[in-house]
C-alpha positions in Angstrom: 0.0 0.0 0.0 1.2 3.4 -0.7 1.4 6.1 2.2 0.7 9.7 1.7 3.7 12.4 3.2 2.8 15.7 3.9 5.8 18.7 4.1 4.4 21.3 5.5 8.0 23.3 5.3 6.9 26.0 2.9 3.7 26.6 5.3 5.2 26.3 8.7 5.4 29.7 9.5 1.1 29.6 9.9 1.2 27.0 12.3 3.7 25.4 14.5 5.6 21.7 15.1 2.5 20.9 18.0 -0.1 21.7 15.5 1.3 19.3 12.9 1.9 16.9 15.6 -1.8 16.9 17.2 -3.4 16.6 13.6 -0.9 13.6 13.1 -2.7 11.6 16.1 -5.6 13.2 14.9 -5.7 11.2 11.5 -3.9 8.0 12.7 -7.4 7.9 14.7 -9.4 8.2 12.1 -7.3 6.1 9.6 -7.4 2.9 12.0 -11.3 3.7 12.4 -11.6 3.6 9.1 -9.9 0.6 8.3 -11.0 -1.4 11.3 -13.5 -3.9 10.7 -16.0 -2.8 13.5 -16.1 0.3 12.3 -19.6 2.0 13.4 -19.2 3.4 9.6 -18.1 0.3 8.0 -21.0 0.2 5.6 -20.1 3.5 4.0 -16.4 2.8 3.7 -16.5 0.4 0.7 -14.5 2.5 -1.8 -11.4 2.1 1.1 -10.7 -1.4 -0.7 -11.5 0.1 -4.3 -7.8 0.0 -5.8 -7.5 -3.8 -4.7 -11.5 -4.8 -4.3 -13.6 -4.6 -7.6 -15.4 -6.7 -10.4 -12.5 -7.3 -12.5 -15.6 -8.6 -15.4 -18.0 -5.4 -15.1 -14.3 -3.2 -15.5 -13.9 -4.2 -18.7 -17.4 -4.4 -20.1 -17.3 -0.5 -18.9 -14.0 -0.4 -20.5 -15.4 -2.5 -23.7 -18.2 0.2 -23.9 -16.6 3.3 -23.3 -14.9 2.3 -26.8 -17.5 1.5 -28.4 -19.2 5.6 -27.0 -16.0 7.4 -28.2 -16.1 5.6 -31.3 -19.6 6.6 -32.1 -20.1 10.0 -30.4 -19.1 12.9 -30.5 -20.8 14.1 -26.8 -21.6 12.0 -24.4 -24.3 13.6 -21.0 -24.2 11.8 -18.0 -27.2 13.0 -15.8 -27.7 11.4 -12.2 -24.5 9.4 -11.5 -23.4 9.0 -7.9 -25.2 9.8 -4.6 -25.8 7.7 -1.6 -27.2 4.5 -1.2 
């Protein structure tokens, strides 16, 4: 898994060393809530697994059909993708 670094040098005259420091606990909360199985929010948290975790055979029919769009369109409209469950 890849990690995420934050330098915060060019922007450390705003806030201090403590400030970085609290936010770092901060998100190492938040990152093992997120990850841990009995998360109260587990059932929201689905797209955590994403990059590792998907229908390999619906992938490439969307991949098979986004061909097939560019090759016969010039404009494609997407109206009411996404939301919540």
């Amino acid at each position: 898994m890849a990690h995420i670094t934050f330098d915060y040098s060019k922007a450390s005259g705003h806030f201090g060393h403590y400030k970085v420091s609290f936010l770092e606990h901060s998100v190492q909360s938040i990152h093992n809530q997120m990850h841990s199985e009995t998360s109260e929010h587990n059932n929201y948290l689905g797209w955590i697994d994403l990059p590792e975790m998907y229908e390999r055979e619906e992938f490439e029919h969307i991949k098979k059909t986004a061909i097939r769009i560019r090759e016969n369109s010039d404009i494609l409209v997407v109206v009411g993708i996404g939301g919540s469950t």
